[in-house]
Steps between C-alpha positions, in 0.01 A plus 500: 500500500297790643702765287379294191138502602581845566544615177225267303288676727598864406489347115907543509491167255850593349661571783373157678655375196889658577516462854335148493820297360770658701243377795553172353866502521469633813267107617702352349797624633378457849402114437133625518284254297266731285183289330599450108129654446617829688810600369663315171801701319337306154175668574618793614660543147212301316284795631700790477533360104163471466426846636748680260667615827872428410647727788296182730672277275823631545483516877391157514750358281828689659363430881533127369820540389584644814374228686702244315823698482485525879419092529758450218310374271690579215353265201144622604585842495630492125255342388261775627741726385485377137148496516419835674666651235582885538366624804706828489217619255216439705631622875465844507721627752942520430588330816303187388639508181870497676425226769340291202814529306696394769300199584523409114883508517505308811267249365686439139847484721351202731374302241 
């Protein structure tokens, strides 16, 4: 957590905002039980929405979908997958746009 105060301190707000759900993943992951008022995926999109900031968004959304392709949790994923909609818009760099598209196949194959 000291890499996230890090960066609200130096006013990095949307970086906290990138690196903060893959840190997520990462807790939960390890089994480490993270406070629901610390880190939420919900209000990690809920703000990232409210904030315009749909790169945030997107890295919230696909580090979820991550998550619950790695735990197998194939019905939740598609859902989030129906409603995340087209992420390959909002990430900006190729290589997310590829591993998205393969976690999209993977996900409509399971289900």
């Amino acid at each position: 957590h000291t890499c996230i105060d890090i960066l609200s301190d130096l006013n990095l707000e949307a970086h906290r905002m990138v690196v903060l759900p893959y840190l997520l993943v990462v807790a939960k992951l390890r089994g480490v039980d993270v406070p629901e008022e610390c880190m939420d995926f919900e209000a990690m999109v809920k703000a990232a929405s409210e904030a315009s900031n749909l790169t945030s968004r997107g890295h919230s959304i696909f580090a979820q979908l991550e998550l619950m392709v790695i735990i197998k949790d194939w019905k939740g994923a598609a859902v989030l997958l129906v409603e995340a909609d087209n992420l390959r818009v909002t990430m900006p760099a190729a290589f997310v746009a590829v591993r998205f598209t393969a976690l999209d196949a993977l996900i409509s194959l399971k289900v």
